[in-house]
C-alpha positions in Angstrom: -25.8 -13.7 -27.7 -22.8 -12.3 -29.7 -21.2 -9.4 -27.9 -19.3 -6.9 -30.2 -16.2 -5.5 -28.8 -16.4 -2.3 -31.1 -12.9 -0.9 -30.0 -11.6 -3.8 -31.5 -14.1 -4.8 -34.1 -14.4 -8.7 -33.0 -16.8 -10.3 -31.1 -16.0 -11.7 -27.2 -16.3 -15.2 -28.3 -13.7 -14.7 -31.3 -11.5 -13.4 -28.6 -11.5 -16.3 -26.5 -10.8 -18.6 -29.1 -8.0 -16.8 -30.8 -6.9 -16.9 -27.3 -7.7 -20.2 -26.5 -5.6 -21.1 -29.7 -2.4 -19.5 -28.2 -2.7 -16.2 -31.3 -0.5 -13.5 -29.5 -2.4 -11.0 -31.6 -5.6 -12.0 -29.9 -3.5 -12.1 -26.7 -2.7 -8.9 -27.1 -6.0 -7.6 -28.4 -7.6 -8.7 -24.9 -4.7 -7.4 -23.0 -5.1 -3.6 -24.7 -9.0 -4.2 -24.5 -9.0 -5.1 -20.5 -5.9 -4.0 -19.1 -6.7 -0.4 -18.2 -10.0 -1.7 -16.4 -8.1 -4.4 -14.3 -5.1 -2.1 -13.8 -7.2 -0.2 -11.7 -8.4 -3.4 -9.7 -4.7 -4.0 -9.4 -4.2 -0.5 -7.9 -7.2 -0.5 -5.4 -5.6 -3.4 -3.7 -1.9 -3.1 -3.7 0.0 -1.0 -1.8 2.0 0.8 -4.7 1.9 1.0 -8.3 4.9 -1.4 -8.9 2.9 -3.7 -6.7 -0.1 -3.4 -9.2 1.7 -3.9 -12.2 3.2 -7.5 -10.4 -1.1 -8.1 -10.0 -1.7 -7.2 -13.6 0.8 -9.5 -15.3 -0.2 -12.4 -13.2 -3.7 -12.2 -13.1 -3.5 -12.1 -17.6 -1.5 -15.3 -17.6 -4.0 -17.1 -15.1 -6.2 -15.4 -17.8 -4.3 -17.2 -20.4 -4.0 -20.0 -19.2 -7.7 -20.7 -17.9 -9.7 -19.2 -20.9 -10.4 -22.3 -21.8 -12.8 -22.8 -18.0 -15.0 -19.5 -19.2 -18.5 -21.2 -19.2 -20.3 -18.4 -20.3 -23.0 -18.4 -17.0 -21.5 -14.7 -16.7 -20.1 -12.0 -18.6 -16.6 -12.5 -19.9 -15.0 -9.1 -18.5 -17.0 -9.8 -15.1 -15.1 -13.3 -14.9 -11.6 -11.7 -16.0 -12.5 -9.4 -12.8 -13.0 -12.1 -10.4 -10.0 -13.0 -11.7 -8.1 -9.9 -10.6 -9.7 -9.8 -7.1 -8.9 -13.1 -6.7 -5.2 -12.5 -7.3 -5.0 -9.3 -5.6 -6.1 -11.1 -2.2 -3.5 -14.3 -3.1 -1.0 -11.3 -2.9 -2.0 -9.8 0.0 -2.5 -13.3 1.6 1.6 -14.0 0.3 2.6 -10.5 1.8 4.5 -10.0 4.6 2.1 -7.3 6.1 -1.2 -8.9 7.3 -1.2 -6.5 10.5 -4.1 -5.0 10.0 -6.4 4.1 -8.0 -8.1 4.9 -11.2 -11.2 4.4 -11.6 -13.2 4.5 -8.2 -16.7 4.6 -7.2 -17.1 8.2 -5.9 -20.7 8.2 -4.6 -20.4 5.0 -3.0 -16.8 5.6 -1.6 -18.8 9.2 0.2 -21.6 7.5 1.3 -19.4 5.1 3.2 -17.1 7.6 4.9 -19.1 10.8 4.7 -20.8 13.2 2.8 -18.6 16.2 3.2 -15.9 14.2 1.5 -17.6 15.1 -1.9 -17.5 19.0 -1.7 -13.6 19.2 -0.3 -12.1 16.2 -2.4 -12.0 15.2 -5.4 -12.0 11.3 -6.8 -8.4 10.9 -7.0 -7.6 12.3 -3.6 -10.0 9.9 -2.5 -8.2 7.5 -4.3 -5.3 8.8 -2.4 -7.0 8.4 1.0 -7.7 4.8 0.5 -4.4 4.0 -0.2 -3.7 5.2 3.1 -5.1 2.3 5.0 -3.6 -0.9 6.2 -3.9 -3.4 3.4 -6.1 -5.6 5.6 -8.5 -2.3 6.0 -8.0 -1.4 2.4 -8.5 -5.4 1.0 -12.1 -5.3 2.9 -13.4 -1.9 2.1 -12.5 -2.0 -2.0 -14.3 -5.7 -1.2 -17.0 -4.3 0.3 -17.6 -0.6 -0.5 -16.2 -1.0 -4.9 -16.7 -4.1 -5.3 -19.8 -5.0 -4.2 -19.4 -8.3 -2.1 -21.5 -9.3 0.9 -19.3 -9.9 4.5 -20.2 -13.5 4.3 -18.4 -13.8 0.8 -15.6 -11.6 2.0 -15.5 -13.6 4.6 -14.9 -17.0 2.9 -12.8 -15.1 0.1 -10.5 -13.6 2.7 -10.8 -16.8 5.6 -11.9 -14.6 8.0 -15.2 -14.4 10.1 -18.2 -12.4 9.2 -17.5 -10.1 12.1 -14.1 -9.6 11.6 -15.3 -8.6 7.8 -18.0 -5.9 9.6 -15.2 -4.4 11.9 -12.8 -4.1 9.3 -14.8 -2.1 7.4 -16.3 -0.2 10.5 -12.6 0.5 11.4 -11.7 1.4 7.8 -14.5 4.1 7.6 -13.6 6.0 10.9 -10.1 6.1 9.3 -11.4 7.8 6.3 -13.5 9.9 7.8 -10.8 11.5 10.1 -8.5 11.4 7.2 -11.3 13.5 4.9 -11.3 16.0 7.9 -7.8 16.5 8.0 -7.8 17.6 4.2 -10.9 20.1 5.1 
């Protein structure tokens, strides 16, 4: 199946081989496609923007330079996200604070820490909120809560055990939740 990128009037699989054939235009073309999408990965897991932006420019050349590995058994934006996540947990692994946005899913996000948290905040002080935790807390619950992984994947993703996956999150949530009632 040919999938149309209509913003940009080629099709995925043209993409990757213009890419794949080192054309900066298609370079760029994928960069201006997926960059806002992955920037806000970048921002859920860092602990500042400049932080996100280091994320963002290394997670497109591991792009670059691995385009050729797409196999096609997913979709190509869900593989250039793996990517991303998989980057922004080599930085926090790298970073010297292992004690221990954009786009974000709202609905999920409230049902995790609360459903008052919908009527008094909105999305990006949320956003905000997040943020707030320790990277280790903040790492798991964008895992977990946005992202969509199981604690056994975290867990292998991150080295950690299962349980310390669950109590992360647990920990995470009461954080949140006493952080939404401050803002009431």
């Amino acid at each position: 199946m040919v999938t149309k990128i209509h913003s940009i009037g080629i099709s995925e699989q043209e993409l990757r081989q213009g890419c794949i054939n080192g054309r900066r235009d298609y370079q760029e073309l994928l960069y201006r496609y997926y960059s806002p999408k992955m920037f806000g990965i970048c921002l859920r897991y860092a602990n500042d923007y400049h932080h996100a932006e280091d994320i963002l420019q290394e997670g497109f050349i591991k792009i670059f330079n691995s385009m050729d590995k797409f196999r096609g058994d997913g979709s190509f934006e869900g593989w250039i996200k793996r990517i991303f996540i998989n980057t922004a947990i080599e930085h926090y692994r790298k970073s010297d604070k292992h004690s221990g946005h954009t786009e974000l899913a709202l609905n999920t996000v409230v049902r995790h820490i609360g459903e008052k948290a919908s009527t008094n905040l909105a999305t990006q002080d949320l956003m905000k909120l997040v943020q707030q935790l320790s990277p280790g807390y903040r790492t798991i619950f964008n895992l977990y809560v946005i992202e969509g992984y199981s604690h056994r994947e975290i867990s292998e993703m991150m080295g950690i055990s299962e349980g310390t996956s669950k109590s992360q999150l647990a920990r995470a949530r009461t954080i949140l939740r006493k952080l939404v009632q401050s803002q009431s």
